[in-house]
C-alpha positions as CSV (number, residue, x, y, z in Angstrom):
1,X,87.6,92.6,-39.7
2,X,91.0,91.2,-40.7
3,X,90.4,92.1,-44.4
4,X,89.7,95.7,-43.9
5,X,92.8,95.5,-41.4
6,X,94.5,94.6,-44.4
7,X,93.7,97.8,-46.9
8,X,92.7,97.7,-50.3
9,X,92.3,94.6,-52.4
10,X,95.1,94.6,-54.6
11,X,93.8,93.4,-57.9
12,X,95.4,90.3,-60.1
13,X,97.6,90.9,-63.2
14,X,95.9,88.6,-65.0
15,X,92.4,89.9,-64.6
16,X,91.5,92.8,-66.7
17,X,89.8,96.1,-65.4
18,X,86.6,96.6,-65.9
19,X,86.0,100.1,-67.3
20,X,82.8,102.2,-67.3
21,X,81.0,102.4,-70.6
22,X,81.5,105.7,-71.7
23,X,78.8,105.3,-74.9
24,X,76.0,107.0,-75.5
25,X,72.7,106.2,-73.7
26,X,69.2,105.8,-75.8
27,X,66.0,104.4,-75.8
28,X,65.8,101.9,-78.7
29,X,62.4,101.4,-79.2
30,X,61.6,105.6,-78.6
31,X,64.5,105.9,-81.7
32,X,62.9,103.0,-83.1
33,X,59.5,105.1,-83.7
34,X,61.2,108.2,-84.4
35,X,62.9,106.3,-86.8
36,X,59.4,105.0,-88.6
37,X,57.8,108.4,-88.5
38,X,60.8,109.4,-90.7
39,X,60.6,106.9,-93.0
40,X,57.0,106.8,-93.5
41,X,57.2,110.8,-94.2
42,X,60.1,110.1,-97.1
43,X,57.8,108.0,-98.9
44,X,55.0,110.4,-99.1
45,X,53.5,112.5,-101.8
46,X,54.3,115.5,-99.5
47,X,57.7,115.2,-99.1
48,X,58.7,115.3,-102.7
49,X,56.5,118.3,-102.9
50,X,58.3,119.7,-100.2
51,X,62.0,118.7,-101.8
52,X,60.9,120.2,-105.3
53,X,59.7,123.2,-103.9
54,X,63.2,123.8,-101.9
55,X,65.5,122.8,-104.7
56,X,63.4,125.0,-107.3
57,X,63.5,128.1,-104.7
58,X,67.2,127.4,-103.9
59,X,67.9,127.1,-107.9
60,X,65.6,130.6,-108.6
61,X,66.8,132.3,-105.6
62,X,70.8,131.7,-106.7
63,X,70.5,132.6,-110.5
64,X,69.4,136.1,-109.0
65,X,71.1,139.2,-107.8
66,X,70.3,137.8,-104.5
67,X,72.3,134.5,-104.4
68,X,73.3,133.7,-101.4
69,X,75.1,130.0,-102.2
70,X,79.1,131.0,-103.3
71,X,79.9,127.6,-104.5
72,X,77.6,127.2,-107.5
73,X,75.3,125.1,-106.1
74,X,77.5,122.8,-104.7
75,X,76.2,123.6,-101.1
76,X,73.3,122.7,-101.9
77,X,74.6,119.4,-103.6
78,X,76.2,118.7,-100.0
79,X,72.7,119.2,-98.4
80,X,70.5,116.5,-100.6
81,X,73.7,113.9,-100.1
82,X,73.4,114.6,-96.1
83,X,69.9,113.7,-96.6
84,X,70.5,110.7,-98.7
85,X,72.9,109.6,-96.2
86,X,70.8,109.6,-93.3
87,X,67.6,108.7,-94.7
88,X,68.8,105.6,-95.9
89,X,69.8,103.7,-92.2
90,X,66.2,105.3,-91.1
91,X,64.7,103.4,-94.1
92,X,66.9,100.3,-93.0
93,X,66.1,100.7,-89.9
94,X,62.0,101.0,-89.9
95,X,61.9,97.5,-92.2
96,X,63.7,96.0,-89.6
97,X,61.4,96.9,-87.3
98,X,58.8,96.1,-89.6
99,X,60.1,92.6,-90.2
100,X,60.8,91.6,-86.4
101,X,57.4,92.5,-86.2
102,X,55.9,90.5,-89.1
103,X,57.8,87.7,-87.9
104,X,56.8,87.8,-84.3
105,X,53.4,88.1,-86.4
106,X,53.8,84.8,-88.2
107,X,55.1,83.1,-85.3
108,X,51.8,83.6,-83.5
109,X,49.8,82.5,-87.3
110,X,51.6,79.3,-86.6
111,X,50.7,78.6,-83.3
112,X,47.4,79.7,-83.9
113,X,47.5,77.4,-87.3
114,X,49.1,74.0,-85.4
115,X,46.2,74.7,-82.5
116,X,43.2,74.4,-85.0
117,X,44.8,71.5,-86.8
118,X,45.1,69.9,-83.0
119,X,41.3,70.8,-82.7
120,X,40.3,69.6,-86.4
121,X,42.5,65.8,-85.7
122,X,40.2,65.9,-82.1
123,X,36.7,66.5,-83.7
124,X,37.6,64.2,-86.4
125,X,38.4,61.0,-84.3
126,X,35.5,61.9,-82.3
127,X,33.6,61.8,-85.2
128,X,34.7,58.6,-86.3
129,X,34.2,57.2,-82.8
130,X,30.8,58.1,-83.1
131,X,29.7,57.0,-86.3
132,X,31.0,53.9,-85.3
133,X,29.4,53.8,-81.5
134,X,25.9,54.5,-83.7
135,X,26.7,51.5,-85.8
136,X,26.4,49.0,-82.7
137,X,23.0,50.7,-81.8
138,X,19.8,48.5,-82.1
139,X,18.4,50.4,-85.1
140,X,14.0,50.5,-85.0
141,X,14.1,47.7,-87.3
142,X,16.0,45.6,-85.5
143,X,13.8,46.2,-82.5
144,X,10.7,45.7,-84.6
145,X,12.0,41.8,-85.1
146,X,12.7,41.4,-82.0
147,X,8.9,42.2,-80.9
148,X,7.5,40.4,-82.9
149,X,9.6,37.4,-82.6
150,X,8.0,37.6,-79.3
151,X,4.8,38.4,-79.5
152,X,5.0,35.1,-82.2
153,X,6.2,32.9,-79.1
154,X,4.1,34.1,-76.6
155,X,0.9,33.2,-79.2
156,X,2.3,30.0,-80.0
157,X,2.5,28.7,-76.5
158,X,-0.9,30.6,-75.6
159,X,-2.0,27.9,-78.4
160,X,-0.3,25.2,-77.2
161,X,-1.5,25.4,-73.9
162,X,-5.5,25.9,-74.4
163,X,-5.8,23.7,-77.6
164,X,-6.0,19.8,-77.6
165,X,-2.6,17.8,-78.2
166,X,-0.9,17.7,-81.7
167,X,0.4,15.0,-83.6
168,X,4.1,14.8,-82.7
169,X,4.6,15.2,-86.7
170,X,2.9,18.8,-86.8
171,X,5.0,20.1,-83.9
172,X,8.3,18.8,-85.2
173,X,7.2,20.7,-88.7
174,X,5.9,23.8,-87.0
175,X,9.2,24.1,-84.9
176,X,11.0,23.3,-88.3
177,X,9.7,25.9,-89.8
178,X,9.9,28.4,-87.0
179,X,14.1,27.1,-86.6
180,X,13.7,28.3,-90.9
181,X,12.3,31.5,-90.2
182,X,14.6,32.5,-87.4
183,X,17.5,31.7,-89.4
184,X,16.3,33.4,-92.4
185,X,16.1,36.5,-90.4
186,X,19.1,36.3,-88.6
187,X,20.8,36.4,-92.3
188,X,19.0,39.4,-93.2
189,X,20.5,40.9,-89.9
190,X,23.5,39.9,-90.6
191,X,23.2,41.3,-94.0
192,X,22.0,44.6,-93.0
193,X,24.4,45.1,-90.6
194,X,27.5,44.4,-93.3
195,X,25.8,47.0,-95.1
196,X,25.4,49.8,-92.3
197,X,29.7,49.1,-91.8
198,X,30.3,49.3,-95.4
199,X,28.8,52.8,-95.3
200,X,30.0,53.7,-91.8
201,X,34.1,52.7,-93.3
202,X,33.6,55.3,-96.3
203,X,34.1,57.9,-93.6
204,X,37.7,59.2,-94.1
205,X,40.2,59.8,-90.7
206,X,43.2,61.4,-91.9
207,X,46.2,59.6,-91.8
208,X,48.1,58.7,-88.3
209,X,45.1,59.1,-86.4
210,X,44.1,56.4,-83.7
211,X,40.6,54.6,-83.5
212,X,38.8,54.2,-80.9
213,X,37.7,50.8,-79.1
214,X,34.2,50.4,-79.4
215,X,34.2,46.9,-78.9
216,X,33.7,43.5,-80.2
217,X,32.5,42.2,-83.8
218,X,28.9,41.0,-83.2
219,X,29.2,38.3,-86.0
220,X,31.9,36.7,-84.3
């Protein structure tokens, strides 16, 4: 209440007025397409058609009694440079549109571009990881041994246990020879399974890309 007591708001010297915008109003993007359609018609077929037919009428029509042009052609010299005057900033302008929207265009190429690349690294690693994960798998060989390792022990102490005691000499040499056969196999495991990571570490990850745990080295 005391400020409209106290009248208008005198304004500062040092603050300048603000003053309404006296320019013409337009719709950019409406001028924008006008602008295109223009453009695209100049650089048809049809308009030079057009243009020829009007300068070659104008020209026939003013070497004739019937000339209507008083300045020997120089009117219509004014007319084509009106035209080249304003069809150039509608040219100008239409490829600027055209190149905010091949950039905007390009900018979505990239996006779309860094995504797959994103998806390729993921499926890639995963890949790896896999390959890998199937190298620790007991393979059917593997698994064959194993059997019959058992099925071996399980005959041998069927034996032991229904036939008559042994010499201590033949036990010590069958169990000698078991001890041989067990190590001889565990090499060729051993070997085999150098092999299977020899191939598995041809598989190429691209550079930077992180590997996944999968766990411990058997051998060790």
């Amino acid at each position: 209440m005391a400020d409209r007591d106290r009248g208008p708001r005198r304004v500062r010297l040092d603050t300048p007025l603000e003053r309404a915008s006296r320019r013409p109003h337009y719709d950019p993007d409406a001028f924008g397409k006008v602008s295109e359609q223009i453009a695209r018609f100049l650089g048809t077929a049809r308009f030079l058609v057009y243009m020829t037919a009007f300068i070659a009428v104008w020209v026939i029509l003013n070497v004739t009694p019937y000339a209507f042009d008083p300045y020997t052609f120089t009117f219509l010299t004014l007319l084509l440079s009106l035209q080249a005057s304003y069809a150039a900033p509608l040219i100008l302008l239409a490829q600027n549109r055209q190149a905010d929207r091949d950039r905007v265009s390009m900018d979505e190429d990239r996006a779309t571009s860094l995504r797959l690349q994103a998806d390729v690294e993921y499926l890639t690693r995963e890949v790896a990881s896999l390959r890998q994960a199937l190298g620790e798998v007991a393979t059917r060989e593997y698994l064959r041994d194993q059997f019959r390792e058992m099925t071996e022990e399980v005959v041998d102490r069927t034996r032991a246990s229904v036939a008559p005691p042994e010499p201590a000499g033949a036990a010590a040499k069958r169990e000698a020879k078991r001890e041989d056969r067990e190590r001889r196999e565990d090499r060729e495991r051993r070997a085999e399974r150098k092999r299977r990571r020899a191939r598995e570490a041809e598989v190429t990850v691209p550079a930077g890309l992180g590997e996944p745990f999968v766990g411990g080295d058997e051998d060790a």
